[in-house]
C-alpha positions in Angstrom: 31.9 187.6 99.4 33.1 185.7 101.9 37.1 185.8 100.9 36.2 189.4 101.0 36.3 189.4 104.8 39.5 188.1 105.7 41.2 190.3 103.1 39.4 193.4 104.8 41.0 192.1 108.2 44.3 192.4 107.1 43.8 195.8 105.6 42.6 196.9 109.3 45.1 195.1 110.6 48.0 196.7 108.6 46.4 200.3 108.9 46.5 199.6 112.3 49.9 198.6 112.6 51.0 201.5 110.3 48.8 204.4 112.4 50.4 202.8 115.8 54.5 203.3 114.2 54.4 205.9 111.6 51.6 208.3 113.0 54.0 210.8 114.5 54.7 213.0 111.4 56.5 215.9 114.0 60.2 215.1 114.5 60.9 214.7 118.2 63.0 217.1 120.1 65.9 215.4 121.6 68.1 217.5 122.9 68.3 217.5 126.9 67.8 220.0 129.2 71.9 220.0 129.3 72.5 220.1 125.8 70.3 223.1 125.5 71.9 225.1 128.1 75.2 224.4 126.7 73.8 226.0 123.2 72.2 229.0 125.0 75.6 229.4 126.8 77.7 229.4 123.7 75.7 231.9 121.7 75.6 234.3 124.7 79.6 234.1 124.8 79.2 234.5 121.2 77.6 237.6 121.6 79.8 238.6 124.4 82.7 238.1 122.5 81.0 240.2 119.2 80.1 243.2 121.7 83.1 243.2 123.1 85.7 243.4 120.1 83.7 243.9 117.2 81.5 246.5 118.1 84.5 248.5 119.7 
């Protein structure tokens, strides 16, 4: 009984460990502000661009 304990320590201990580095399951968004602007911009000179010579 008593190896029992130290073995139950290091289970906590690794659950621990894995909860505190691999409990985000949602992939970050890492774009910056910048980066996102830049994409909005393109696809609205995308559209221009469409609307202007496609559409005519």
């Amino acid at each position: 009984m008593l190896i029992l304990v130290p073995l139950l320590i290091l289970v906590a201990i690794i659950v621990a460990i894995d909860q505190l580095y691999f409990s985000d399951i949602t992939p970050k968004d890492t774009s910056s502000k910048k980066e996102l602007q830049q994409k909005a911009s393109d696809m609205n000179a995308t559209q221009k661009y469409l609307d202007r010579y496609i559409k005519k």
